[in-house]
Every structure is written in structure tokens, then in C-alpha cells.
C-alpha angles and dihedrals in degrees: 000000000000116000099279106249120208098235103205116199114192132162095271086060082075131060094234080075090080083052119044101354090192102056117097109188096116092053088047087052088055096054097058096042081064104045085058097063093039130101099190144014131210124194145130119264076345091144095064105027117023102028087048103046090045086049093044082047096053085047084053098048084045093234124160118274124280125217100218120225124236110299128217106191104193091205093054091052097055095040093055096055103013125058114203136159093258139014098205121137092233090045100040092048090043090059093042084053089248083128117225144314110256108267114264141173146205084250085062093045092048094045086052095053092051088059092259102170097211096041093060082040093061078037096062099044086053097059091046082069082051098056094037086054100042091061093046081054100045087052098057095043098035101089095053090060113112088184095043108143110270100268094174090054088042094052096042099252109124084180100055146107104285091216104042106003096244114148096209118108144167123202109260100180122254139328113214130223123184085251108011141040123207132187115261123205133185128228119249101210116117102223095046116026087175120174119250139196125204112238079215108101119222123230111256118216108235124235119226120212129203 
């Protein structure tokens, strides 16, 4: 595998920028273009803030709709099984030793927004922090997600790992349910180690009453 690269796409990427440097139609389109040709999606408080502007974006721009893709929202994840103080990206990624988002402000935002050139250039850099945290992030709590994206159906190995596709196990007891038992397994690589359960139901000894 080559060394993974963060791609950026912004509004000066397109020609419109010359033009009207505030209007975004072009970066919403290419949005949904990938959206289109992605399986999953993987942010922080993405569910409730970034799925939902670009949408708004693409209304506004009146596109076509788009079908989003599955949706792993980090924040979600560690809020379901960890409880912290805060669930912010900057304070989350600090106590996992990630280190910290880039220092912004509202005067960045706002400059962005009026079509400054340098300000959407130290934007974009900060959001790169952003994307290079988030999947540190992702790794760590990934294993412990119960309700991770199927990896194992996605990569074509119905007998993989269901959080990263690996086919390496080691036997980890049972897993009950009210009228069945099945074999779990966990997962031996190293970077995962997620629990899994067989879809093949055991035999259970009958107990006779008299």
C-alpha cells in the first residue's frame, strides 16, 4: 500500500472561483459526486453537522438528491461506551495522546465565508488536522463498535472480521442468547482485536424434568 495522502477540494479548485469566489456550487457537486461512489463515511459529529450543511448546500443549489452512504460518526461511537468530560474533537484526541486540533477563530470562519484567499488556505489546513485526528481516533475506538459497518460483507469475506475484514481468530467463549449459543471469536489483529460471534447456531443438551 502507498503512504495515505489527505486530498482537499475547495471552491478555487474550480474555474467558477475567478468569477464569484464565494459560491460553492461546484464543491457541493463534488460532494455528491462522491458520495455516490462511496460505501462508508467516517467523521466526527458528522451526523448532525457536516452530512446535514452540505446537504442543506446541495437544497440550496437546487441539485438532485443524493443517497448517503453508511455513516460512522466518531463522536457517536465514544459517546455510546466511554463517558468523558467532553466529547470535543480537540479534547477527546488530547486524552488519547492524538495531540490537539490547529487554533482557530470566528474572525477565520467569517474571512472564509467573504472569499479571503489566505483565510480558506489556513482553513484548509486546519481541517486537514481535523481529518488526520478523527482517524487516529476511529482506530482506537473502532473495535469496541457493536454497530461498526460490516467490513468483512464490504470486502467479500463472509468469513472475516465484521469491523476490519481480517480472517485470524482465536476462540473467546460464547456468546448467549435467551434461546441459542453461538461460538465468539476475537479477532488477532493487532489493530483491531474485535469480538465476533458465528451466524452458525450450537446444539443445546436438553434438560429433562420430572
Amino acid at each position: 500500500m502507498g503512504k495515505k495522502q489527505i486530498h482537499t477540494c475547495y471552491i478555487w479548485d474550480f474555474p467558477l472561483y475567478k468569477k464569484d469566489p464565494r459560491n460553492d456550487i461546484e464543491v457541493v457537486k463534488k460532494w455528491a459526486e462522491l458520495m455516490k461512489l462511496t460505501d462508508i463515511v467516517v467523521g466526527w459529529n458528522s451526523d448532525r453537522f457536516d452530512n446535514r450543511v452540505m446537504y442543506g448546500r446541495l437544497l440550496i443549489h437546487k441539485l438532485p438528491p443524493v443517497m448517503l452512504p453508511q455513516s460512522v460518526d466518531v463522536m457517536k461511537a465514544f459517546r455510546k461506551i466511554a463517558a468523558y468530560d467532553s466529547y470535543k474533537l480537540d479534547d477527546v484526541s488530547d486524552s488519547l495522546g492524538h495531540g490537539r486540533k490547529r487554533h482557530t477563530d470566528i474572525d477565520l470562519w467569517y474571512d472564509c465565508v467573504m472569499g479571503d484567499l489566505k483565510a480558506q488556505k489556513n482553513m484548509v489546513t486546519y481541517n486537514k488536522r481535523d481529518v488526520e485526528i478523527t482517524e487516529l481516533d476511529y482506530i482506537d475506538v473502532m473495535p469496541h463498535m457493536a454497530n461498526h459497518p460490516n467490513m468483512a460483507l464490504l470486502l467479500g469475506k463472509p468469513d472475516g472480521c465484521r469491523v476490519c475484514g481480517g480472517t485470524e481468530f482465536e476462540g473467546a467463549g460464547w456468546k448467549y442468547t435467551r434461546t441459542q449459543k453461538y461460538r465468539r471469536f476475537q479477532c488477532k489483529n493487532k489493530t483491531c482485536r474485535a469480538y465476533n460471534a458465528s451466524t452458525i447456531r450450537e446444539p443445546i443438551a436438553k434438560t429433562m424434568h420430572t
